[in-house]
C-alpha positions as CSV (number, residue, x, y, z in Angstrom):
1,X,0.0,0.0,0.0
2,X,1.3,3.5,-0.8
3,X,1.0,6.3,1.4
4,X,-0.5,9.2,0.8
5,X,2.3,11.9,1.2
6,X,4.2,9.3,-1.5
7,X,1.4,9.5,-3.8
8,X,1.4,12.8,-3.6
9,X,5.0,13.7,-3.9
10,X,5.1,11.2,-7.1
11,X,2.4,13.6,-8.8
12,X,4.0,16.8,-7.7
13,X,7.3,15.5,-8.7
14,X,6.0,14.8,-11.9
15,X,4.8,18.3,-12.3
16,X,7.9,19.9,-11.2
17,X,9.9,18.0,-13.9
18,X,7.2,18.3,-16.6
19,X,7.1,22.0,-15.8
20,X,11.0,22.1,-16.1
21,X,11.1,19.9,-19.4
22,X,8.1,22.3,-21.1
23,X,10.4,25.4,-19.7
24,X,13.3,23.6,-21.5
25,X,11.5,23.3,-25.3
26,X,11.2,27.3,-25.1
27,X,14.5,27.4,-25.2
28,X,15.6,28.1,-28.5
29,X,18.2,26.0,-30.2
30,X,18.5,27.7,-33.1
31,X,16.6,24.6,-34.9
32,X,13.0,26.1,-35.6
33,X,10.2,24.4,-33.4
34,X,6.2,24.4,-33.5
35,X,6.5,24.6,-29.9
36,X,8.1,28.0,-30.2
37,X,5.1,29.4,-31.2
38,X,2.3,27.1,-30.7
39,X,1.0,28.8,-27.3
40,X,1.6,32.1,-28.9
41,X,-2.3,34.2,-28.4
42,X,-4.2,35.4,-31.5
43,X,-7.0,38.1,-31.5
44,X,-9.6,35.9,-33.2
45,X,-13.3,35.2,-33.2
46,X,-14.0,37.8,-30.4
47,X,-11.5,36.4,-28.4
48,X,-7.9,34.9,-27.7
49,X,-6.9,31.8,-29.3
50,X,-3.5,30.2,-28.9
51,X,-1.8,30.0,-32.7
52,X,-2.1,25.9,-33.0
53,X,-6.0,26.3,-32.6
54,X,-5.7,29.1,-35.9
55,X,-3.3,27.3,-38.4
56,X,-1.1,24.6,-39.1
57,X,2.3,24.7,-38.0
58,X,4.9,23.1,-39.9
59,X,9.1,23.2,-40.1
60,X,9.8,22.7,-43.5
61,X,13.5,22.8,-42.6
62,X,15.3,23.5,-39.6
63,X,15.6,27.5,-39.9
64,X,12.0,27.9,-40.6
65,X,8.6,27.9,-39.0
66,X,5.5,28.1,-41.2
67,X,2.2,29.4,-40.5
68,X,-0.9,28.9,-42.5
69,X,-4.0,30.3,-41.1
70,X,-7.2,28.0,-41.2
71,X,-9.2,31.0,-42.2
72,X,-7.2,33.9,-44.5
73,X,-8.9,36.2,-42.6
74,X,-6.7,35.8,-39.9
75,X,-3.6,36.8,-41.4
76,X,-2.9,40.1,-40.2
77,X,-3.5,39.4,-36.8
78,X,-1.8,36.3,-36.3
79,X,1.3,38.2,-38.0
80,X,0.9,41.0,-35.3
81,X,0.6,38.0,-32.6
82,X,4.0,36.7,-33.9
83,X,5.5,40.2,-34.0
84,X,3.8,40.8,-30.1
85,X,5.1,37.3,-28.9
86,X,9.2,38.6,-29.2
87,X,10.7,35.4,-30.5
88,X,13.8,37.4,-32.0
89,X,12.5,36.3,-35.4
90,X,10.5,38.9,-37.4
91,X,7.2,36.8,-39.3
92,X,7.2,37.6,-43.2
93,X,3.5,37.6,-44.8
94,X,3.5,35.3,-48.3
95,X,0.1,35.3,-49.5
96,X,-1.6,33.2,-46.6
97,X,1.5,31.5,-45.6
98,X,3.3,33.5,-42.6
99,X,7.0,32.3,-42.3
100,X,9.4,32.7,-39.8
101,X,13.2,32.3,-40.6
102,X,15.7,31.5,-38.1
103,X,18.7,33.0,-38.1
104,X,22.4,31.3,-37.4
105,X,22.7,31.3,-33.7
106,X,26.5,33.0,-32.2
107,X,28.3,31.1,-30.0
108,X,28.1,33.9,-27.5
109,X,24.2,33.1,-27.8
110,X,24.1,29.5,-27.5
111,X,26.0,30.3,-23.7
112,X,23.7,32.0,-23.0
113,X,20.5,29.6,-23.5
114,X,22.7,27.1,-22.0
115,X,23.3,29.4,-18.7
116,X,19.4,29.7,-19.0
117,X,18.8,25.9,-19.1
118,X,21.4,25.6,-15.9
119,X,19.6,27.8,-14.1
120,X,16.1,26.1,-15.2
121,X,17.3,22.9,-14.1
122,X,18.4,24.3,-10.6
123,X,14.4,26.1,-10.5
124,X,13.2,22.0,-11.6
125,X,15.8,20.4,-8.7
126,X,14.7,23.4,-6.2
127,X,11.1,22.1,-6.7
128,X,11.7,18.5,-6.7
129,X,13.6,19.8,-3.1
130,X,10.7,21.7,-2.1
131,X,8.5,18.2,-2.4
132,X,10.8,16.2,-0.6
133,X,10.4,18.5,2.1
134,X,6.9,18.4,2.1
135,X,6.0,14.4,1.7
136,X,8.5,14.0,4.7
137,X,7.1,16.3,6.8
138,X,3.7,14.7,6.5
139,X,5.3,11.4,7.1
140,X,6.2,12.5,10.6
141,X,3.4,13.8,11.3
142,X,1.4,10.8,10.4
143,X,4.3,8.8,12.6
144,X,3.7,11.2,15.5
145,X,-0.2,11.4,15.2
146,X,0.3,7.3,15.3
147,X,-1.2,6.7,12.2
148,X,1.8,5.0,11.0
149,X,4.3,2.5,12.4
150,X,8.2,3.2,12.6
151,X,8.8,0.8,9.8
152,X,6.3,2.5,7.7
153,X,7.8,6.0,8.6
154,X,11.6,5.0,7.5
155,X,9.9,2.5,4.4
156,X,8.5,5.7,2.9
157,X,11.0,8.2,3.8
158,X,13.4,5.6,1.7
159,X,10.8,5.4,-1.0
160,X,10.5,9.8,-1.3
161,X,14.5,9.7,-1.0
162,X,14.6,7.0,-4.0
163,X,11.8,9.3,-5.9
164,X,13.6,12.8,-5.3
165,X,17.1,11.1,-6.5
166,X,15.4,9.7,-9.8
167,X,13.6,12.9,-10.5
168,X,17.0,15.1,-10.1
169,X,18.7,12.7,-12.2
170,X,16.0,12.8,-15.0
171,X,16.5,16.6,-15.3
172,X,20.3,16.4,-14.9
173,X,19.6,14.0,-17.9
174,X,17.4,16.7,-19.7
175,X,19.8,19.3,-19.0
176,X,22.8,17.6,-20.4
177,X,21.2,16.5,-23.6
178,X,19.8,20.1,-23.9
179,X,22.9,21.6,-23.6
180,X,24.4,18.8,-25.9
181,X,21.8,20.5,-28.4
182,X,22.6,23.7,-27.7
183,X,26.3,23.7,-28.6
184,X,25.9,21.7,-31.3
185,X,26.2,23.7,-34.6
């Protein structure tokens, strides 16, 4: 049987390292993405739409994103969206398709987004931390209120120890191949 403040920390972990790995995709590599811009808010129909509910978004090659509005209509104002959302890369309008070419990234850049995946990985492993924390204080608490045995107490303590280790190491894992993709020309 799993206890509670395990179950929990395993679902909070989760988040923390999803959370860090989704922080991770907006980091741009220089190779074009659909995530770059997929969450990316359009005026449209009376309201705000995120760009992958507007158009299809394709990477013909790895230095270019390309747009194409379900409706024409929208055109303009996914362009301004794209120009609004500060990507670094400035959307050209070509007929309904909306491209966006990628420039060469400098080394100087690529240290940079590599500095910023270090210091989203400490943010993931600070979480990860903060859960620990939390799952093992409620496991002493359940120990002290006598809802649990001893036994129990250091069985699950272990099992949020071997969690908190695994999780670490899957974003150390993240990081490292992210960076791997980073300096990679």
């Amino acid at each position: 049987m799993s206890h509670p403040a395990l179950t929990d920390a395993q679902a909070r972990m989760k988040k923390a390292f999803d959370f860090t790995l989704h922080e991770f995709s907006t980091i741009h590599t220089g190779k074009a993405s659909p995530s770059m811009v997929e969450g990316v808010m359009v005026e449209a129909y009376g309201g705000m739409q995120p760009l992958k509910a507007c158009a299809a978004i394709t990477t013909p090659d790895a230095r270019l994103i390309q747009v194409q509005p379900w409706d024409k209509g929208l055109t303009r104002a996914i362009e301004k969206a794209l120009q609004m959302a500060n990507i670094g890369v400035n959307p050209v309008v070509d007929g309904n398709l909306i491209r966006l070419p990628f420039p060469e990234l400098s080394k100087e850049r690529r240290l940079e987004f590599v500095k910023t995946a270090h210091r989203l990985a400490e943010e993931g492993r600070v979480n990860v931390r903060h859960v620990r924390r939390d799952a093992m204080e409620a496991v002493k608490k359940a120990k002290k209120d006598g809802k649990i045995s001893e036994d129990e107490e250091k069985r699950v303590e272990k099992e949020i120890q071997v969690l908190t280790d695994k999780t670490i190491k899957d974003i150390d894992t993240h990081l490292a191949s992210k960076e791997k993709e980073l300096v990679t020309v």
